[in-house]
Every structure is written in C-alpha cells, then in structure tokens.
C-alpha positions, 0 to 999 in steps of 0.5 A: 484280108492278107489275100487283098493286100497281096494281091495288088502288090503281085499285080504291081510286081508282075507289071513292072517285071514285065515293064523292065523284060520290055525295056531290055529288048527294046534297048537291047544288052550291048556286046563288048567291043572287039579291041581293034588291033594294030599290026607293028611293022619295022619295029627297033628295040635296043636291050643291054644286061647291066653295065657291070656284067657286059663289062665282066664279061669283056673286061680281064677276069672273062676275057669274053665277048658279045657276039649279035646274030643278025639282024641283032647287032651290038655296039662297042659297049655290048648293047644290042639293038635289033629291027624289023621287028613285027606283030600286034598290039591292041589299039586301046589298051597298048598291049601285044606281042612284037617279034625280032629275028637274031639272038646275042651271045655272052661268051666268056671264061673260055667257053665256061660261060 
C-alpha cells in the first residue's frame, strides 16, 4: 500500500519540478545591471589639516611654511585647494575615484619637519 501513496506524490513532485525549470527558462535569470559610470571632468577640492597644526607650523615655535605645487594652490590661512581634477564615479551608488595633480608641503623647524 505505500508504493501507491508514493507513487502520486513523485508523480506530483516531478510535474511541478518540471513546471518551475519551464517557467525559468521562459522568464529567463535576469543578469545584474552594469552600474553606469560618469567621467568627472574639472573637478575643485579644497583640504586643510587642522586650524592648530597650520597655525604651529606658520606661528613662532616652527617658523614654517605651506608651500602648494601646481596646480594645488593655498590661501593665506594654509588651506589647499586644487582643480582640474578628473576620473569616475558610479552613477547610482556615487562612489569612484577622482584625481588632482600638485602636492602641498609642510615645512617647519628648519627643515626638521
């Protein structure tokens, strides 16, 4: 009597297996997006370490001073800024890389720091 009971219950199995392989060939497995990616072009950042240390390094104890190579430049007060910057970021998620040319050095102490 078991062979009966199991018998309708494979039968059933086997048809909805096969029923949902049917539907997923049909419907097809979608494939992830492919994030869409936006140059950056001209970019402007402006950075400056802490008010204290830019203040150390230009006040009497360092007698120091920041020096930007270009394009970076620096105002009166140490802050950097830079432009023309340039890469990409990902359109949806806003993350990516972004490049700037130049550099700004620190100098104080006498060369010490």
């Amino acid at each position: 009597m078991e062979k009966t009971k199991r018998a309708p219950r494979r039968a059933l199995a086997s048809t909805l297996v096969g029923a949902l392989i049917a539907a997923a060939s049909i419907v097809g497995v979608a494939a992830p997006a492919q994030a869409a990616e936006a140059d950056v072009a001209d970019a402007t950042f402006s950075w400056g370490l802490r008010d204290s240390w830019r203040n150390y390094i230009s006040g009497p104890i360092a007698h120091g001073t920041v020096t930007p190579a270009a394009p970076a430049t620096a105002d009166g007060n140490g802050v950097a800024s830079w432009s023309g910057g340039t890469g990409t970021i990902d359109a949806e998620s806003h993350v990516g890389a972004v490049s700037f040319g130049g550099s700004v050095n620190y100098y104080g102490h006498d060369g010490a720091l």
